[in-house]
C-alpha positions in Angstrom: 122.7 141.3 130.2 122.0 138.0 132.1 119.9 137.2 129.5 122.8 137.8 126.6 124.9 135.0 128.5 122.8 132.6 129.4 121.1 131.9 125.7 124.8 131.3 124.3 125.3 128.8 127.1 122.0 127.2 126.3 123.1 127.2 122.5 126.7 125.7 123.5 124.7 123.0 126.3 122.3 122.5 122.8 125.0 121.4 120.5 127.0 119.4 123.7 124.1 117.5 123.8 123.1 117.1 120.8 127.2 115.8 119.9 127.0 113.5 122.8 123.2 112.4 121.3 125.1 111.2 117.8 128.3 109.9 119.7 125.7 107.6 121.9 123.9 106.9 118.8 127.2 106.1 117.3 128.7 103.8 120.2 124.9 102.6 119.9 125.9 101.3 116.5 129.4 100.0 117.4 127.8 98.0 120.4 125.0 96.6 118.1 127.4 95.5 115.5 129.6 94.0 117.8 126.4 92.2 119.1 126.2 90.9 115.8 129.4 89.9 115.3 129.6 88.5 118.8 126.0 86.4 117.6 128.0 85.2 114.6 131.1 84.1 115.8 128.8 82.5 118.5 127.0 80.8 115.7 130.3 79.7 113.9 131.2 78.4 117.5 128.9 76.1 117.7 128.9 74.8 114.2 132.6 74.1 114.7 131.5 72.3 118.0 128.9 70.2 116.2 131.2 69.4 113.3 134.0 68.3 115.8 131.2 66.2 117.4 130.3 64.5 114.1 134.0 64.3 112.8 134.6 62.2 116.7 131.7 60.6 116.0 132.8 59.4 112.5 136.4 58.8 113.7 134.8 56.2 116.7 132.6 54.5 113.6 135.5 54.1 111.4 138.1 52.9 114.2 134.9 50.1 115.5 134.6 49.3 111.5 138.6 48.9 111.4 138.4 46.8 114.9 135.5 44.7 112.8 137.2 44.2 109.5 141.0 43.3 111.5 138.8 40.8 113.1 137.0 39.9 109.9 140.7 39.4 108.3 142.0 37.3 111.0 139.2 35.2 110.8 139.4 35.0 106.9 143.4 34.4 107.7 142.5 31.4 109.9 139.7 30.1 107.3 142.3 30.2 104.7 145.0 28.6 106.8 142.4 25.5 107.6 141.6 25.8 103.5 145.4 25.1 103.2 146.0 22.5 105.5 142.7 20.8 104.0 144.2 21.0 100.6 147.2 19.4 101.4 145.3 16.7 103.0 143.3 16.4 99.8 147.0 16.7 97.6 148.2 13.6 99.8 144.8 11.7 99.6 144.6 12.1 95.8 148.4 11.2 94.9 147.5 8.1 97.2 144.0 7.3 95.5 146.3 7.9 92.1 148.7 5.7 93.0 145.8 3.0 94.0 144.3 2.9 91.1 147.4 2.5 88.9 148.0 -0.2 90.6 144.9 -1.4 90.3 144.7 -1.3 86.6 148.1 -2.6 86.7 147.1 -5.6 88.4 143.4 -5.8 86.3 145.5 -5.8 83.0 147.7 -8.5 84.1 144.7 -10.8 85.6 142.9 -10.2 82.0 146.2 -11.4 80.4 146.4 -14.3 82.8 142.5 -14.7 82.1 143.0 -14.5 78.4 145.9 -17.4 78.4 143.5 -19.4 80.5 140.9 -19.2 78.3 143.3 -20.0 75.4 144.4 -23.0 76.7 141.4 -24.2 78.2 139.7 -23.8 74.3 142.8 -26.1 73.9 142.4 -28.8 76.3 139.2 -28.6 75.3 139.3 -29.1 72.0 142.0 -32.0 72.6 139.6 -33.8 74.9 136.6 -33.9 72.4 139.3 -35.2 69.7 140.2 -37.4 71.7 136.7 -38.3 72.9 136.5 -38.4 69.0 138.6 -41.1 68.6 137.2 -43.1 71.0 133.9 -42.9 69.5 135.5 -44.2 66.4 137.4 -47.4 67.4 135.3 -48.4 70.4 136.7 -51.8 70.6 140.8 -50.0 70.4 139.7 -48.5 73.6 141.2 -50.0 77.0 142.0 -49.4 80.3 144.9 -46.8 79.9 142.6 -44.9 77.5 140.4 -44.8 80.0 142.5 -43.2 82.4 144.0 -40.6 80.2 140.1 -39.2 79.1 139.6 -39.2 83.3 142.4 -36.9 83.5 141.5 -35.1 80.9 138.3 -34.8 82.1 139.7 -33.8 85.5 141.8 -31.3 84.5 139.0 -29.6 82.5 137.0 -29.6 85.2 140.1 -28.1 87.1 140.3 -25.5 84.3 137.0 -24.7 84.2 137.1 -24.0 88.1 139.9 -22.2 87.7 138.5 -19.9 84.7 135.7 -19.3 87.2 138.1 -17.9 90.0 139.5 -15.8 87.7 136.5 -13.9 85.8 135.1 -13.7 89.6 138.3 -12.0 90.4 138.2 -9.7 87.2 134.6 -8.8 88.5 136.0 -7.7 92.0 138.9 -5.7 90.2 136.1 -4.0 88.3 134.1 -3.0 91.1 137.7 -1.5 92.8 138.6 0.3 89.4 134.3 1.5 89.5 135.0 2.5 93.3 138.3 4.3 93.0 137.0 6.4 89.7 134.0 7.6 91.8 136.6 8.8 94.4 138.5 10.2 92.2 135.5 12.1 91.0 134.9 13.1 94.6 137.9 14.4 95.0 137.5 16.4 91.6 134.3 18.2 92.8 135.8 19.0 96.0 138.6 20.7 93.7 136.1 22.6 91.9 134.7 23.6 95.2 138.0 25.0 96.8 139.8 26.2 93.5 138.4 29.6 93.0 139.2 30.7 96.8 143.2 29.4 96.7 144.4 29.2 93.4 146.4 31.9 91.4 144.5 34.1 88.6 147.3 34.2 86.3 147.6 29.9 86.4 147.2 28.0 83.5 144.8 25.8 85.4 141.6 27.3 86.4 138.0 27.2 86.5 135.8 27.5 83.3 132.4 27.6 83.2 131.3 25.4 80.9 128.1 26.1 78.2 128.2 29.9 79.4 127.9 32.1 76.0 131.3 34.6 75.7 129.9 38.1 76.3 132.8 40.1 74.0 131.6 39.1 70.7 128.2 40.9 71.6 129.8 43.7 73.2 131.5 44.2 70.0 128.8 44.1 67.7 126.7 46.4 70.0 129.4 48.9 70.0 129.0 49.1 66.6 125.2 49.5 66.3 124.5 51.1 69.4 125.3 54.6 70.9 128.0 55.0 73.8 124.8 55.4 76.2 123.3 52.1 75.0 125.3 49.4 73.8 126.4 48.2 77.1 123.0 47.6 78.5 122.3 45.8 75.0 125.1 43.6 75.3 124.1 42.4 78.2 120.4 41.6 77.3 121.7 40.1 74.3 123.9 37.6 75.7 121.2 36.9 78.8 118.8 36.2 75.9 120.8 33.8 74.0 122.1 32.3 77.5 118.7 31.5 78.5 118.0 30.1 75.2 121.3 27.7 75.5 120.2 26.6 78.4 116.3 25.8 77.5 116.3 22.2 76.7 113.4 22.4 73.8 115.8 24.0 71.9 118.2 21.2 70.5 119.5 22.2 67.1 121.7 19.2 66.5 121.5 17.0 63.9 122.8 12.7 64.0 125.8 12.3 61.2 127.6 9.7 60.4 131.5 10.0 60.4 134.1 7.0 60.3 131.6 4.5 60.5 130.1 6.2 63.8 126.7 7.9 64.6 128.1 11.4 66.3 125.9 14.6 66.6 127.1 18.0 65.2 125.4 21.4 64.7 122.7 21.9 62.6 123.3 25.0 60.7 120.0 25.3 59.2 118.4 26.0 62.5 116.6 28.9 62.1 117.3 30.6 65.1 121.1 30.0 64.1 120.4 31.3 61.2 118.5 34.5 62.6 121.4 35.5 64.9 124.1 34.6 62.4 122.6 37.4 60.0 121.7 39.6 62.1 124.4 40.0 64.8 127.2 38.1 63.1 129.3 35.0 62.9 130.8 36.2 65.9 127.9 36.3 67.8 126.9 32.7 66.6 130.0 31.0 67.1 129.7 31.9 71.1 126.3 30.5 71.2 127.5 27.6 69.3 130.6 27.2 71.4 128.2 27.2 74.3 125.4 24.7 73.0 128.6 22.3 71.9 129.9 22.7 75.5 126.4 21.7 77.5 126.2 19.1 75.2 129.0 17.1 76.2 129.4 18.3 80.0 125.8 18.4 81.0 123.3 17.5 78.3 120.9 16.0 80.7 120.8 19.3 83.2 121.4 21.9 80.4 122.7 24.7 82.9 126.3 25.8 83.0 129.2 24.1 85.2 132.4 24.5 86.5 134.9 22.1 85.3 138.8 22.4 85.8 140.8 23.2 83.0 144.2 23.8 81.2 143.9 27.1 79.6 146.9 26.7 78.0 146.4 23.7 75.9 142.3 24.7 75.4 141.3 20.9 77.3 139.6 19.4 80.7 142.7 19.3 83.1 143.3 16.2 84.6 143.8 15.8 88.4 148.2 15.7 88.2 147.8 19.1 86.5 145.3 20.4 88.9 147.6 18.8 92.3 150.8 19.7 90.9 149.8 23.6 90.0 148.3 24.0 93.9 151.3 22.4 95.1 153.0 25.1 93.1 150.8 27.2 94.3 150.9 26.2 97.8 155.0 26.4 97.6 155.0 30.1 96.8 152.4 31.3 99.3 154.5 29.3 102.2 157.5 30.7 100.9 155.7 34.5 100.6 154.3 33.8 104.2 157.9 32.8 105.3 159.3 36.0 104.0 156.7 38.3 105.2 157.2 36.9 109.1 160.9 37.4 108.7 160.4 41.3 107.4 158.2 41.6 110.9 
């Protein structure tokens, strides 16, 4: 009988055990994947950490750029402030150098008059005294005493005349020299222009910089377009007009030819040239009238140096600008950024 109850206990302890067995196995499996889940949120953890480490990181490189660059613009502020105050300097000094030599040439044009009259009346005198002299020769024995005196006084006041001629032409000489000395300041003061213009002046002026003898990239880029896919034609534009830049600027090539025109020796394009030629046909009048545009350019601004330059000019009218234009559009200039300046402190 004790043996009839005790095997259904063992059977019920069996299955207990062997229930709690699959529940441990089961919380097991709960505990594991919570492991895991800990392990990845762990790993998320500290890929947020490091992110929010780089992220500071990157905040405290950009603020020190910012902190660089604010002091990088006040300094460029302060340089452009000193470029101003130069220019104005420069403005004054050229309307005053202006002003010198018009007066100059003023004063040399009415010394060459005065000059000219001199000489006139000195070819005069002159010519009166050897008529005179003439006469004398002729009736030696009419001659007397008052004759005498009136060919000394003639003769003294040729000699005077003479003298005085000589004071004069050394005085044009010396006006010369001033007029010679002025122009190269003026020129000074052009360069220095050239030198300044680009960093004050206003894009959209009339007066600007052009560079002159450089060959115009957009007729090439629109004959490449043409021949060339989308991929290539801008890279071929570019070699093109390098090429044929290089070329402008190599002083073996000179394809000019001496013509006369209103009595005067001038030089003009040779259109025979066969490299003319060459690019005409094969790339187009466009093409060519850039280069030639470019060689006619060198060869009155630089045909000893052959390499492009600066030089100011009036957009508008297609000519060199001369220094009013130049002074009077950075005066302009200078006007309007005072007067932005002016309403920008007052908005602060």
């Amino acid at each position: 009988m004790e043996d009839g109850r005790i095997l259904p206990e063992l059977r019920k302890a069996r299955g207990l055990a062997v229930s709690l067995a699959r529940e441990v196995d089961m919380k097991n499996e709960t505990i594991w994947e919570l492991e895991r889940n800990c392990e990845e949120i762990y790993s998320r953890l500290n890929s947020m950490i490091a992110e929010k480490d780089r992220m500071n990181h990157a905040f405290s490189e950009e603020m020190r750029k910012m902190q660089v660059i604010g002091l990088q613009n006040a300094k460029l502020k302060t340089e452009l402030e000193c470029q101003i105050s130069n220019m104005n300097l420069l403005v004054q000094e050229s309307e005053k150098l202006k002003d010198e030599v018009a007066c100059q040439r003023k004063e040399l044009e009415q010394r060459a008059n005065e000059l000219q009259k001199k000489e006139s009346q000195l070819d005069n005198e002159r010519t009166s005294f050897y008529i005179e002299k003439e006469k004398i020769a002729q009736n030696p024995f009419d001659s007397d005493y008052s004759m005498t005196i009136h060919i000394n006084g003639l003769r003294d006041r040729l000699t005077e005349k003479e003298e005085e001629l000589h004071d004069m032409d050394n005085l044009n000489q010396t006006l010369i020299l001033r007029e010679h000395m002025s122009n190269n300041e003026l020129q000074a003061a052009r360069k220095e222009l050239i030198n300044v213009f680009p960093q004050i002046s206003d894009s959209n002026s009339i007066i600007g910089l052009k560079r002159m003898g450089e060959v115009a990239q957009k007729p090439f880029q629109d004959v490449c377009m043409q021949k060339f896919s989308a991929q290539d034609w801008e890279m071929r534009s570019v070699e093109l007009s390098s090429l044929w830049q290089d070329k402008v600027n190599n002083p073996n090539w000179h394809p000019f030819k001496h013509v006369v025109k209103d009595g005067k020796m001038q030089e003009t394009i040779d259109e025979d040239d066969s490299s003319l030629r060459e690019l005409r046909s094969q790339w187009g009048e466009e093409a060519c009238n850039a280069v030639v545009n470019a060689l006619l350019e060198l060869n009155e601004y630089n045909p000893s140096g052959r390499y492009v330059i600066s030089e100011l000019w009036n957009f508008k009218e297609g000519r060199k600008a001369n220094l009013k234009e130049v002074i009077d559009c950075l005066i302009q200039q200078l006007k309007a950024s005072r007067s932005l300046k002016r309403r920008r402190d007052g908005q602060r």
